[in-house]
FIKE-787772 format. One record per residue (C-alpha): residue in one letter; x, y, z; residue number from 1. Coordinates in nm, 4 decimals, decimal comma. Layout:
% residues N
@type = A; px = X; py = Y; pz = Z; seq = NUM
...
% end
This chain:
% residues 269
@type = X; px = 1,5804; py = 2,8943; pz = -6,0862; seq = 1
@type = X; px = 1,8911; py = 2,7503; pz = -6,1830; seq = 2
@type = X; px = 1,9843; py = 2,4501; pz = -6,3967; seq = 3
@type = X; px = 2,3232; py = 2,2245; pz = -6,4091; seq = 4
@type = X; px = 2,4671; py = 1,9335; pz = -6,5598; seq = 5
@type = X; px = 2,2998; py = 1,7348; pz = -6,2863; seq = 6
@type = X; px = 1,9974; py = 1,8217; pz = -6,2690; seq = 7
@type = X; px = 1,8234; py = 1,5300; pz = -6,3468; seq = 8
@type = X; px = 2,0142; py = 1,3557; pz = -6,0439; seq = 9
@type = X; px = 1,9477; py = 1,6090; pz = -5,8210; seq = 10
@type = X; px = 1,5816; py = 1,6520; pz = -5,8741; seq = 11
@type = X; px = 1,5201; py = 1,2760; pz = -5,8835; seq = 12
@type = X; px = 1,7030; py = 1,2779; pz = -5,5170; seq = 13
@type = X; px = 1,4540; py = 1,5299; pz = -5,4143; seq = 14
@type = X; px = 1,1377; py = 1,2766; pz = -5,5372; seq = 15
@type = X; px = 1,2666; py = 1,0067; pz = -5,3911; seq = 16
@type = X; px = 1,2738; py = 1,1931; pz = -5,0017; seq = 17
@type = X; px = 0,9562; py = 1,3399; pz = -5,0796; seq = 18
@type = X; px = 0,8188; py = 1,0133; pz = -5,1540; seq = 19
@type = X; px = 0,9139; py = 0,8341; pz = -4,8703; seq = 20
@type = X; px = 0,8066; py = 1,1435; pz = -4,6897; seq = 21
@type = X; px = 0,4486; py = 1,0688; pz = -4,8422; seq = 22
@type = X; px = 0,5229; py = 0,6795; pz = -4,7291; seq = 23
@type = X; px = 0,4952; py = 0,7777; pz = -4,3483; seq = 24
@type = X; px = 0,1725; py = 0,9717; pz = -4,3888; seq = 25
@type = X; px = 0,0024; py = 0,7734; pz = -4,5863; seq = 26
@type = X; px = 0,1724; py = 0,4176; pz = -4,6153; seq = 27
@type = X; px = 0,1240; py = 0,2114; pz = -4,9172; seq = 28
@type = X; px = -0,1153; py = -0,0577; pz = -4,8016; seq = 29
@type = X; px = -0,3376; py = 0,2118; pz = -4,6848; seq = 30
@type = X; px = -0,3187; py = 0,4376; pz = -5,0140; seq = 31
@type = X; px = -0,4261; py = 0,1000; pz = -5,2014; seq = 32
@type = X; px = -0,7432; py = 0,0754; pz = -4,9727; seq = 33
@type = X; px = -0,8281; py = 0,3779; pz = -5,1834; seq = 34
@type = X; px = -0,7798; py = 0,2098; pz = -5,5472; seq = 35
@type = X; px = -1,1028; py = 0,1214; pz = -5,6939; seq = 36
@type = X; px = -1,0934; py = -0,1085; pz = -5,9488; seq = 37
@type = X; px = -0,8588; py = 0,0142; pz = -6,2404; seq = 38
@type = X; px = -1,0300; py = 0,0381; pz = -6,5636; seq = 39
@type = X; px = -0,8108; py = -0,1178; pz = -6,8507; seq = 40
@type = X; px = -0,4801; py = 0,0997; pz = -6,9247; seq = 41
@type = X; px = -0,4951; py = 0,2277; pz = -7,3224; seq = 42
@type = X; px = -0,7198; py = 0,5261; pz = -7,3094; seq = 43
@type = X; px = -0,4143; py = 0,7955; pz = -7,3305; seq = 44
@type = X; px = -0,2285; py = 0,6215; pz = -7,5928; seq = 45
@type = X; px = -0,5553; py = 0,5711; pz = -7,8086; seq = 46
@type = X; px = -0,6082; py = 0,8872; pz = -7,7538; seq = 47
@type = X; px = -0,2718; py = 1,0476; pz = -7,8628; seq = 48
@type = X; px = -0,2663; py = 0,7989; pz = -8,1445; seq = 49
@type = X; px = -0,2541; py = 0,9657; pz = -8,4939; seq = 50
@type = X; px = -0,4341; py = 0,6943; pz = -8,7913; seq = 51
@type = X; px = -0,2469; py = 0,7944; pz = -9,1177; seq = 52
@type = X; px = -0,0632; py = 1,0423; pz = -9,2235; seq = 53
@type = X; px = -0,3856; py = 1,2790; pz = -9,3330; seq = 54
@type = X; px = -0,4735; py = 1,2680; pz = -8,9803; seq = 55
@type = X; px = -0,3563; py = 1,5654; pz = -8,7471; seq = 56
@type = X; px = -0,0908; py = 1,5808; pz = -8,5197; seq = 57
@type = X; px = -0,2826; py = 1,5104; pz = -8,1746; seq = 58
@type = X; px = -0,1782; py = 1,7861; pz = -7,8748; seq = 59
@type = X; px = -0,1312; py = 1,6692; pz = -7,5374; seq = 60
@type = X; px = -0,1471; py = 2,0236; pz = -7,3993; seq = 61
@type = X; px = 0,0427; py = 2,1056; pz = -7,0667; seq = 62
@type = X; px = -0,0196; py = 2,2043; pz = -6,7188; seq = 63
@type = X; px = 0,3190; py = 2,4048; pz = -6,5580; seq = 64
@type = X; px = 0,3372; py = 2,6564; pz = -6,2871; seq = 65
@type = X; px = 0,6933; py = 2,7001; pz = -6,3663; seq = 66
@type = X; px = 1,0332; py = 2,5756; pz = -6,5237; seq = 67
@type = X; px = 1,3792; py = 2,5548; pz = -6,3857; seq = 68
@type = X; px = 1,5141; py = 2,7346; pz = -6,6808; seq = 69
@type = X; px = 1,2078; py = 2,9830; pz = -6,7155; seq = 70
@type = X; px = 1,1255; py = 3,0394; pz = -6,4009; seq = 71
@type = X; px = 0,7325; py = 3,1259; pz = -6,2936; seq = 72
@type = X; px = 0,5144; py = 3,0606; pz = -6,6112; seq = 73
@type = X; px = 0,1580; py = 3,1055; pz = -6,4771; seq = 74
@type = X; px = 0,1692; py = 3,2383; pz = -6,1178; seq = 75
@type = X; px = -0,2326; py = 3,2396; pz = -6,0912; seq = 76
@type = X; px = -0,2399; py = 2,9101; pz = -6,2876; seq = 77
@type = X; px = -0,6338; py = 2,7414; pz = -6,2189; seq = 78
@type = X; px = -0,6294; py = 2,3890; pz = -6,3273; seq = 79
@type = X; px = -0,9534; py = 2,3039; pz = -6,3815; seq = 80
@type = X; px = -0,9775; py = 2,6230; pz = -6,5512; seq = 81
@type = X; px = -0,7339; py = 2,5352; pz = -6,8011; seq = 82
@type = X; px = -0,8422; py = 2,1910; pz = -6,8383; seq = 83
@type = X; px = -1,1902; py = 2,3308; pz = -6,9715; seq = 84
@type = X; px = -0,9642; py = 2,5632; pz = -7,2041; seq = 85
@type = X; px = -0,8013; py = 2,3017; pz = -7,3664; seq = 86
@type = X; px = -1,1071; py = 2,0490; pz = -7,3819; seq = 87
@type = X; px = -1,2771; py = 2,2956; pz = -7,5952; seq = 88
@type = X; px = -0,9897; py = 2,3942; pz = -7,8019; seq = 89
@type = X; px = -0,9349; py = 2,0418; pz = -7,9262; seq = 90
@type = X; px = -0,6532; py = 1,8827; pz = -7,6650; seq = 91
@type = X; px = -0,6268; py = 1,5123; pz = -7,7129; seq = 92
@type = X; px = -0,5335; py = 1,5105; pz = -7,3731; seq = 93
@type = X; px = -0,3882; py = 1,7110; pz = -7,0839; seq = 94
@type = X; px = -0,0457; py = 1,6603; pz = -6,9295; seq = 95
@type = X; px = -0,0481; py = 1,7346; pz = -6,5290; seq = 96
@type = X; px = 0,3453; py = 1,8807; pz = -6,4102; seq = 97
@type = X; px = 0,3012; py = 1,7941; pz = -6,0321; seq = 98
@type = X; px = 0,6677; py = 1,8157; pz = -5,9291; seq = 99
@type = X; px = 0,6367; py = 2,0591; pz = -5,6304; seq = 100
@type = X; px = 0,9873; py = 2,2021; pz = -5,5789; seq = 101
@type = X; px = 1,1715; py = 2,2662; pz = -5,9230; seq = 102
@type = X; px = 0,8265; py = 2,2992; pz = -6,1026; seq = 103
@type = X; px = 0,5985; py = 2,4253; pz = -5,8427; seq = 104
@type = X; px = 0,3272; py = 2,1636; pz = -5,9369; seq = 105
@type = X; px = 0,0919; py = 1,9946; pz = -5,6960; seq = 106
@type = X; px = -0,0812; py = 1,6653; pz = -5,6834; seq = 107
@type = X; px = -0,4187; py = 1,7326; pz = -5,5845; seq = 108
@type = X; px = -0,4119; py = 1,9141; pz = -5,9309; seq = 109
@type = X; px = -0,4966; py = 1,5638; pz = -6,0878; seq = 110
@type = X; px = -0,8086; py = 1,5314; pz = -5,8501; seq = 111
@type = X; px = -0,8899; py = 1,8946; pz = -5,9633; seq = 112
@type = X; px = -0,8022; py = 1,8522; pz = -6,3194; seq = 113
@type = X; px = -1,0333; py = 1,4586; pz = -6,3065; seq = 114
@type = X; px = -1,3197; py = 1,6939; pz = -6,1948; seq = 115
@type = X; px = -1,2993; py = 1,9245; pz = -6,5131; seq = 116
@type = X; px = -1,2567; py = 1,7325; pz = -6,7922; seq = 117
@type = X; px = -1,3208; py = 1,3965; pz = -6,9644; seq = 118
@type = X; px = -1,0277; py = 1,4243; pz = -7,1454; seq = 119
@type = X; px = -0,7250; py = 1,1317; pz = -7,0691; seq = 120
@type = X; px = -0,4547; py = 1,2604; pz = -6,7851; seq = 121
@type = X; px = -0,0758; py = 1,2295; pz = -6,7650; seq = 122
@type = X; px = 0,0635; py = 1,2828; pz = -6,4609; seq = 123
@type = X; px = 0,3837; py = 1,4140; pz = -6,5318; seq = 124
@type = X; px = 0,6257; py = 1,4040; pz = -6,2666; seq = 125
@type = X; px = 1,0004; py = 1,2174; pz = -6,1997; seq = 126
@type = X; px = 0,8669; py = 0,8968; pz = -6,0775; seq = 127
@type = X; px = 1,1379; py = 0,7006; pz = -5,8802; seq = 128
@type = X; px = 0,9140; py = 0,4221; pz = -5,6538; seq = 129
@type = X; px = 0,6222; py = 0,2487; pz = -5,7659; seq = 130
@type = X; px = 0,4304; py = 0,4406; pz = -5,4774; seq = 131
@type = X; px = 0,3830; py = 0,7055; pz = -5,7204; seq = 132
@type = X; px = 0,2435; py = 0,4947; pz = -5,9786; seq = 133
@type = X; px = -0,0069; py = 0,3677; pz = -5,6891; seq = 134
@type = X; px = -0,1088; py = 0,7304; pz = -5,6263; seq = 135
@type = X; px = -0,1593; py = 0,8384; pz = -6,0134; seq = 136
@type = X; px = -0,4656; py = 0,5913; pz = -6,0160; seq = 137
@type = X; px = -0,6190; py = 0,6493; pz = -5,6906; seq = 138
@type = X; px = -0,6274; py = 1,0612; pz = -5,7842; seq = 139
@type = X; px = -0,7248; py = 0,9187; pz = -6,1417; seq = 140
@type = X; px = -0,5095; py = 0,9841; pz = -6,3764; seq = 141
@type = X; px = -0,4941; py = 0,7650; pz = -6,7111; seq = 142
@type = X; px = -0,0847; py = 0,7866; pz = -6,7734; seq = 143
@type = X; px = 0,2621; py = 0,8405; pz = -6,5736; seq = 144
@type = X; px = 0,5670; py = 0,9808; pz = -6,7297; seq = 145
@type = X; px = 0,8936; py = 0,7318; pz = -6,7071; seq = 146
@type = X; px = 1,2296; py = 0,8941; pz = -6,8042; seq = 147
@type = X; px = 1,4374; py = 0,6040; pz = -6,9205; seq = 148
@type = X; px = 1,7641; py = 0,8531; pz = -6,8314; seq = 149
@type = X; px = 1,6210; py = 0,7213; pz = -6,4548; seq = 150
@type = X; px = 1,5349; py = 0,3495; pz = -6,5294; seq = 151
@type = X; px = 1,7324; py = 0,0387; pz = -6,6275; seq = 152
@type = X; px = 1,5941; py = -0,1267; pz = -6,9118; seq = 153
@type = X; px = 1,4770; py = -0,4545; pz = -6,6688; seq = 154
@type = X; px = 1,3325; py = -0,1634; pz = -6,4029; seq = 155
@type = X; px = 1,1645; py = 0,0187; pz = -6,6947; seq = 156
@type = X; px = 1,0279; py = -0,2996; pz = -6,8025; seq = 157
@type = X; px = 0,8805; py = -0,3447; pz = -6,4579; seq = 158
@type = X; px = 0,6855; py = -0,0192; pz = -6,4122; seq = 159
@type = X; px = 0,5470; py = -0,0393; pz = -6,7493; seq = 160
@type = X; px = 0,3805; py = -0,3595; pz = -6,6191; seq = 161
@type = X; px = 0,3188; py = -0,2036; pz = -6,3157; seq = 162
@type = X; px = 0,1213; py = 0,0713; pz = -6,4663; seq = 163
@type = X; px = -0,0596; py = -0,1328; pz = -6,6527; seq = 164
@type = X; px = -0,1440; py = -0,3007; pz = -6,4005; seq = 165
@type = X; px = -0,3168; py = -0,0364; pz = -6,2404; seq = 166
@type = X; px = -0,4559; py = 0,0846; pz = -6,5547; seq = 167
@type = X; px = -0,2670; py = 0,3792; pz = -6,6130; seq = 168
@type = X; px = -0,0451; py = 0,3852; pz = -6,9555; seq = 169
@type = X; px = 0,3451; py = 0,4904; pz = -6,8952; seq = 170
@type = X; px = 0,4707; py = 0,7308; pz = -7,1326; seq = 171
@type = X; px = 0,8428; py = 0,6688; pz = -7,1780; seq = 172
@type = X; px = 1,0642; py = 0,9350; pz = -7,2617; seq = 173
@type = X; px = 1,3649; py = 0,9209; pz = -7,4285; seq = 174
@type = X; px = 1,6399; py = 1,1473; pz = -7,5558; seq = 175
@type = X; px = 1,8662; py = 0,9612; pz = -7,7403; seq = 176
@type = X; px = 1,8727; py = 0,6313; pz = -7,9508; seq = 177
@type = X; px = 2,0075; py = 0,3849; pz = -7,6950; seq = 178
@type = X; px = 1,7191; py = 0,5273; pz = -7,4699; seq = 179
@type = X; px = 1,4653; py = 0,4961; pz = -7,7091; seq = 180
@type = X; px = 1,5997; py = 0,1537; pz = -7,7913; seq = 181
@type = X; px = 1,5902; py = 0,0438; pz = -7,4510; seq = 182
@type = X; px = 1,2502; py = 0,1946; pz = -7,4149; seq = 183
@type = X; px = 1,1284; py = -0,0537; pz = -7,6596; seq = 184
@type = X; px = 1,2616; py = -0,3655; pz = -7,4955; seq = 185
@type = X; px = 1,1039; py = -0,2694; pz = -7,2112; seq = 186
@type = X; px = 0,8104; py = -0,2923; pz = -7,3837; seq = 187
@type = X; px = 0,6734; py = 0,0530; pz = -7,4206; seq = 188
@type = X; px = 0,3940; py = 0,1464; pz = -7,6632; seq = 189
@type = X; px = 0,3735; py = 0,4930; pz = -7,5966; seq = 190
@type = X; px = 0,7449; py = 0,6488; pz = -7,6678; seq = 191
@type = X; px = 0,8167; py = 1,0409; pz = -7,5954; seq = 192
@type = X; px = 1,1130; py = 1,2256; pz = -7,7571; seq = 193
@type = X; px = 1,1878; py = 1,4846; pz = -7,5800; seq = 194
@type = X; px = 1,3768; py = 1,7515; pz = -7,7839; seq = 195
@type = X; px = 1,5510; py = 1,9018; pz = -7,3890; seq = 196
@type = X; px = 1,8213; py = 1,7105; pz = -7,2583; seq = 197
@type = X; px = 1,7023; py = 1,7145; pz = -6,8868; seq = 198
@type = X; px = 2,0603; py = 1,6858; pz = -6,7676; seq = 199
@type = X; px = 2,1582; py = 1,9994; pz = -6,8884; seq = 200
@type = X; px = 1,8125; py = 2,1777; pz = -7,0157; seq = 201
@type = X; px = 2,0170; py = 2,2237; pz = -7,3302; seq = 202
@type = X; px = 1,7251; py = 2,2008; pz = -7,6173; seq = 203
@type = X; px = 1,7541; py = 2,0041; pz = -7,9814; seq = 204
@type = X; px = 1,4444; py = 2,1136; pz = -8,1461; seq = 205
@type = X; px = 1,5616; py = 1,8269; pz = -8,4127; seq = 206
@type = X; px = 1,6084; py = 1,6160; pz = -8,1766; seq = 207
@type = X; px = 1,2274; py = 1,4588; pz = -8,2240; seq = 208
@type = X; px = 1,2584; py = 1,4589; pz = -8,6208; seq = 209
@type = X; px = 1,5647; py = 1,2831; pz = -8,5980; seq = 210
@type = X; px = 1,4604; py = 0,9952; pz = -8,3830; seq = 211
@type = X; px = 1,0858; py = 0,9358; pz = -8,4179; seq = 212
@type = X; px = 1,1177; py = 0,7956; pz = -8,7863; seq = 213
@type = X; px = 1,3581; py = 0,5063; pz = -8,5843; seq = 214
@type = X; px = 0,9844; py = 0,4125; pz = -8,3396; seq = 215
@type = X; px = 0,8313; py = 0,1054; pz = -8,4634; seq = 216
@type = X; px = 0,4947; py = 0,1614; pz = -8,6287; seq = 217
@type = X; px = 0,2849; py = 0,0179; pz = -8,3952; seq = 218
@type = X; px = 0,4785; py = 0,2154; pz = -8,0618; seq = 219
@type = X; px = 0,2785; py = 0,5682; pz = -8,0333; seq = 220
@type = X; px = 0,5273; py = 0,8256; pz = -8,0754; seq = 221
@type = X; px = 0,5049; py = 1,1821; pz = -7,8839; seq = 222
@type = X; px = 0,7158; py = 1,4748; pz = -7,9579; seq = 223
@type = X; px = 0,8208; py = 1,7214; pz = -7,6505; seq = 224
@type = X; px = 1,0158; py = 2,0332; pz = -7,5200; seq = 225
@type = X; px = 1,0844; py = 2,3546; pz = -7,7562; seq = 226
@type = X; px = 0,7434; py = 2,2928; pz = -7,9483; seq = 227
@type = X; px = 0,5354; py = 2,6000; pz = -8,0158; seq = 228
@type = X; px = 0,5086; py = 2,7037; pz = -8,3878; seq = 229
@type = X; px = 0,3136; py = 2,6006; pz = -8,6769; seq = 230
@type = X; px = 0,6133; py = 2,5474; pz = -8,8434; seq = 231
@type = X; px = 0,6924; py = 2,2903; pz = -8,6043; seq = 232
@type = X; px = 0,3807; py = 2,1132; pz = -8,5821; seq = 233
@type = X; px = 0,4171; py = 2,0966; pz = -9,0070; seq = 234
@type = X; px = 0,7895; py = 1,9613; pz = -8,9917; seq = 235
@type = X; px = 0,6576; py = 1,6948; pz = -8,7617; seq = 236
@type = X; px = 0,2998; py = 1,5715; pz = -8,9352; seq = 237
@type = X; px = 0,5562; py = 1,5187; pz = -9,2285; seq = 238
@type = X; px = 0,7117; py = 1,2324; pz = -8,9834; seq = 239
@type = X; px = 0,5160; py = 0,9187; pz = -8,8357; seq = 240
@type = X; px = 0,4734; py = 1,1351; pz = -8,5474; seq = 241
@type = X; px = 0,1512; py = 1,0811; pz = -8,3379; seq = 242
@type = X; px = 0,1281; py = 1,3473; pz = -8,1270; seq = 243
@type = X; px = 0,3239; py = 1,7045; pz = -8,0163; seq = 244
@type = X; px = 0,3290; py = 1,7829; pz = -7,6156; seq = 245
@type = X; px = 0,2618; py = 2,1518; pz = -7,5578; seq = 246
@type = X; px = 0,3805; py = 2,3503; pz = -7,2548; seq = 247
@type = X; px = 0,5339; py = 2,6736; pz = -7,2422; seq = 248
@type = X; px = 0,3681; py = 2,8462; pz = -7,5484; seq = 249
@type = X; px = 0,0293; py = 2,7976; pz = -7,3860; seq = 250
@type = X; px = 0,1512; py = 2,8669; pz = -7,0225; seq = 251
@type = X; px = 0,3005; py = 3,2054; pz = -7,1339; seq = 252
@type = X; px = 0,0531; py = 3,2720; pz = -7,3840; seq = 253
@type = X; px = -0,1959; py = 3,5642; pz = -7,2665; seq = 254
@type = X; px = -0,4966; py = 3,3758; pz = -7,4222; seq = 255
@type = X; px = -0,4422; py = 3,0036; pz = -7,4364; seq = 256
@type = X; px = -0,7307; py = 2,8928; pz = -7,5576; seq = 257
@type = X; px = -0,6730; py = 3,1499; pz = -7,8464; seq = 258
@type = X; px = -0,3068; py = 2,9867; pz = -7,8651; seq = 259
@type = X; px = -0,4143; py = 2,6898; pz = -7,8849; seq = 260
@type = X; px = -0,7152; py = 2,7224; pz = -8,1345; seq = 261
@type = X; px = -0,3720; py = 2,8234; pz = -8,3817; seq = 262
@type = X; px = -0,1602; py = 2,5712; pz = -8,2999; seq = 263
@type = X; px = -0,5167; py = 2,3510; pz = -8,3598; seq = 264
@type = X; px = -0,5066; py = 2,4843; pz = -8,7084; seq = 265
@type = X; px = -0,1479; py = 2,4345; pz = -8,7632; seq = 266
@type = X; px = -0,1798; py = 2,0568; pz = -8,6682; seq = 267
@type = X; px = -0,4587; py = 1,9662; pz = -8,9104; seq = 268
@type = X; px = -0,2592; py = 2,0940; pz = -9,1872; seq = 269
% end
């Protein structure tokens, strides 16, 4: 796969025709016949939420097929399989990639996913129409990713509401400080910083120490991208970070669960 300096445009281009794609077979009216009633939004962000600084990093650990910069991570990737993995090795929560062309993800892997585990789901995808927020609940998922690089601050506003709405918590992520600021006034409580500039793909591994200190205290604050080492996971328990996302290292790991007993470890302190 192959990345470029508009990659985020050009990926969000592809969402939006697959969405309205998904419109015709299923149109929105009928897709909310299928929403039972939404349980209050909160139980991802309570459950990435770190108490004081003695506390350990919480891991939101990841579900990718691939990456447009790595390629194929986990050809015979089982979700529900995984799910159980990281349940047992002490995930906070699990983080869904269903983006089906750049990332080879799949939606029904939230159903699939819902079926394994207790744990809170984020359904991590580029969301461009509130039709996709619609269809995170009815599969039953507990959060949505928003990139604010996608959103003005008055439309990220509105699909945080939105999400609430429908009981799912939006995860907001950011990558520099007028994102993260805008973010904020939008009214987001649960803040990502992700270290990978998804324009380019170009990494920052400081890019989440620099800007996390700047989240107000009582906004959740998530760490992403380039995150694999207990060195890492020390550098940021040191911060008022709440939680570290974890992708890759377990996807390419030959034993995740083993993985992620480590990185486990390496978050406690």
């Amino acid at each position: 796969m192959e990345t470029g300096t508009d990659f985020l445009a050009r990926v969000a281009d592809r969402r939006r025709r697959g969405i309205e794609a998904m419109k015709l077979d299923l149109p929105g009216w009928r897709l909310r016949e299928r929403l039972r009633s939404p349980r209050p939004a909160g139980r991802l962000e309570r459950a990435l939420r770190r108490g004081s600084a003695s506390d350990p990093i919480r891991l939101l650990c990841e579900i990718k097929r691939a990456s447009p910069s790595q390629g194929v991570l986990r050809a015979d990737l089982d979700p529900a399989e995984l799910a159980r993995a990281y349940e047992r090795g002490g995930a906070a929560g699990i983080s869904v990639v269903t983006e089906p062309e750049f990332f080879q993800g799949e939606l029904p892997w939230i159903e699939r996913v819902r079926g394994a585990t207790a744990l809170p789901i984020l359904l991590k995808d580029f969301v461009v129409d509130d039709y996709q927020l619609l269809d995170a609940a009815v599969r039953g998922a507990d959060g949505v990713l928003l990139i604010a690089a996608l959103h003005s601050t008055v439309q990220l506003q509105i699909r945080v509401s939105a999400a609430r709405l429908l009981g799912l918590d939006a995860l907001v992520e950011v990558h520099d400080r007028d994102e993260l600021k805008r973010a904020v006034e939008a009214g987001a409580t649960l803040v990502g910083v992700n270290n990978r500039d998804l324009r380019t793909f170009a990494v920052d591994t400081g890019r989440a120490l620099e800007l996390i200190p700047s989240v107000p205290p009582l906004v959740t604050a998530v760490a992403e991208s380039g995150i694999g080492t207990a060195e890492a996971l020390a550098a940021l328990r040191r911060t008022r970070c709440d939680a570290a996302l974890m992708g890759e290292v377990l996807m390419t790991s030959t034993d995740p669960a083993a993985t992620l007993a480590t990185l486990a470890a390496a978050a406690r302190g």
